[in-house]
Structures are given as C-alpha cells and as structure tokens.
C-alpha positions as CSV (number, residue, x, y, z in Angstrom):
1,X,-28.2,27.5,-75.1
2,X,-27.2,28.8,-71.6
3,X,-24.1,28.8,-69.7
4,X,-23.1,25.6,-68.9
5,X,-19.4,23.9,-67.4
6,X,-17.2,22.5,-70.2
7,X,-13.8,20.9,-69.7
8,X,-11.0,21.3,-72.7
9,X,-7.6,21.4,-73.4
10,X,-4.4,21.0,-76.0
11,X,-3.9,17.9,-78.0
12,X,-1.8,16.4,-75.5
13,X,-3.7,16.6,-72.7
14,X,-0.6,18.8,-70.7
15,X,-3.0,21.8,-70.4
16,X,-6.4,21.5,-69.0
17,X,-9.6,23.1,-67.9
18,X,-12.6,23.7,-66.9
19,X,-15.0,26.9,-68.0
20,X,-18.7,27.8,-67.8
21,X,-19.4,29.1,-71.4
22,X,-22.4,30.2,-73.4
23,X,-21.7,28.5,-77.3
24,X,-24.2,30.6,-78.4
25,X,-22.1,33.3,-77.8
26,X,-19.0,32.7,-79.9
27,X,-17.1,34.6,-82.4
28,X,-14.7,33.8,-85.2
29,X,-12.3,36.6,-86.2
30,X,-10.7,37.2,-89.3
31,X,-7.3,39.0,-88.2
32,X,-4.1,37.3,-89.1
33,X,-4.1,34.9,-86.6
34,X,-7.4,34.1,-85.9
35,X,-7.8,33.5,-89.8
36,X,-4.3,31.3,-90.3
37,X,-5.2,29.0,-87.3
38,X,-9.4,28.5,-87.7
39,X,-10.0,29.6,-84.2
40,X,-13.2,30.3,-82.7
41,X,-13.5,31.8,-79.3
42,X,-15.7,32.8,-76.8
43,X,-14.8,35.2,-74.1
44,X,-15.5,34.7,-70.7
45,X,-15.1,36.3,-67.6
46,X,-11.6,34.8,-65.8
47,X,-13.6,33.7,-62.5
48,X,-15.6,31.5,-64.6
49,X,-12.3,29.9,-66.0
50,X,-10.2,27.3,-63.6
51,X,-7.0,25.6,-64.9
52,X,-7.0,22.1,-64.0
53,X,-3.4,20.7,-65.6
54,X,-0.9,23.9,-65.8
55,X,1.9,22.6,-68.4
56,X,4.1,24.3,-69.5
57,X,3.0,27.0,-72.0
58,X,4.7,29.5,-74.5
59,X,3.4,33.3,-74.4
60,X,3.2,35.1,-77.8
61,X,2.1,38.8,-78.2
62,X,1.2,40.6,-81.3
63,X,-0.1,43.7,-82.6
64,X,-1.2,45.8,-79.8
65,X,0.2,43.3,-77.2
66,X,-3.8,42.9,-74.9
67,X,-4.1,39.3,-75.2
68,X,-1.8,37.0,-73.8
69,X,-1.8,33.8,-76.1
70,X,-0.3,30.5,-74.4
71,X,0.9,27.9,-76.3
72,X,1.1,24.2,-75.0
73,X,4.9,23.7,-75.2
74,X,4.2,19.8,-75.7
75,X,1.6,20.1,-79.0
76,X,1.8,23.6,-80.0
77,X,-2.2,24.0,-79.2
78,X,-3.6,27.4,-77.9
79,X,-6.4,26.1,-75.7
80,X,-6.8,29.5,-74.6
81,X,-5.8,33.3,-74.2
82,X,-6.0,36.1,-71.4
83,X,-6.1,39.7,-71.1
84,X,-7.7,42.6,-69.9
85,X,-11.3,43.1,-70.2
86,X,-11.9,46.3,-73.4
87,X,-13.7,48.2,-70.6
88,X,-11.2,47.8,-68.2
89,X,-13.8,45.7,-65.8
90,X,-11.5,42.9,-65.4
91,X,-9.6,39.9,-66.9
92,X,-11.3,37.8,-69.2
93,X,-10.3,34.5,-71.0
94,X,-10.9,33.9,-74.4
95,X,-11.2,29.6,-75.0
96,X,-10.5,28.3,-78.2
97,X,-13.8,26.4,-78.7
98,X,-12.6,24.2,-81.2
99,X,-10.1,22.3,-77.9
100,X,-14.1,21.8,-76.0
101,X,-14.6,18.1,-75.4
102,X,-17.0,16.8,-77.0
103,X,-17.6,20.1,-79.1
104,X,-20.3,19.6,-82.2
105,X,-18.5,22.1,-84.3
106,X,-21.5,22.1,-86.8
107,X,-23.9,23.0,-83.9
108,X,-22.2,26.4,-83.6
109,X,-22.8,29.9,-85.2
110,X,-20.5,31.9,-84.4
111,X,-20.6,35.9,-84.7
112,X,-18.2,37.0,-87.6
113,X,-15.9,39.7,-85.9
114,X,-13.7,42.3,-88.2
115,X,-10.7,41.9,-86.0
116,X,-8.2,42.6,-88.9
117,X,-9.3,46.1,-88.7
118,X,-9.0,46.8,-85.0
C-alpha cells in the first residue's frame, strides 16, 4: 500500500479527521496502555493530519509525559495522540487505526514494538 487520505474518528462522531496514512506502516505496542486498550497506531507527520470536528477531548499523560493522548469526552475513544517527533524534527500524530472508516482490520500487519521497555 501507499499513502493514501483516510477519514476517522471516536465512537460518537464528536471528534473527526482526516489523515494521509501508509497501513502498511503500522505498529502495535505492548506497553501498559497500548496493551489494556488493543490499539494500533501509525505515526504520521502532523501536516499530514487535519481535524475536521474538534469536540471536546480529555488529555492524559503517562510515564515520560511525550505523547499527548486525547480522549473524546462524549465516548471515551482515543482517535488519536500528539507529541514531539523522537528526533526532535517536528510534531507527529499517532492515529489509532482501529477508529479508520472502513478499516479491514484483518488486512493489516502491523510491526510489533517493545514499548513496555522504553
């Protein structure tokens, strides 16, 4: 697959967008909570990431406090996160791949990533 425009959101439909994303490039990490909620990302570059319906979201930061995880505060879905690129080039978004419309979850082979040891 290439890059290609997706739309996604939460459950409810109060947060919304649009990204151009590459599903052969996702991951699925197994840190604590990665691992308790199923996620599978892939990380994008934030100009390649447009919010289309802004509700209201809840922030929560763990561990070493570099992603930003938002919360619908409707349905309790993380759509996506944000934070600083690792090498400092910039922000990046990571989209939960699983809130993709029209996703074929069983299409996808995502990268295992030891996040629980970071």
């Amino acid at each position: 697959m290439s890059a290609e425009t997706r739309t996604g959101g939460c459950h409810c439909g109060a947060v919304r967008f649009e990204a151009v994303i590459d599903l052969d490039q996702t991951i699925q990490c197994n840190c604590s909570i990665c691992a308790k909620a199923g996620f599978i990302w892939s990380f994008i570059p934030a100009s390649r990431f447009t919010l289309q319906a802004e509700g209201r979201t809840t922030e929560y930061l763990f561990h070493k406090h570099a992603v930003h995880h938002r919360f619908c505060d409707v349905c309790g879905i993380e759509a996506f996160a944000q934070g600083e690129h690792p090498d400092g080039s910039g922000m990046m978004v990571a989209v939960n791949v699983r809130c993709l419309d029209d996703i074929d979850l069983a299409a996808l082979k995502p990268q295992s990533v030891d996040g629980r040891s970071l």
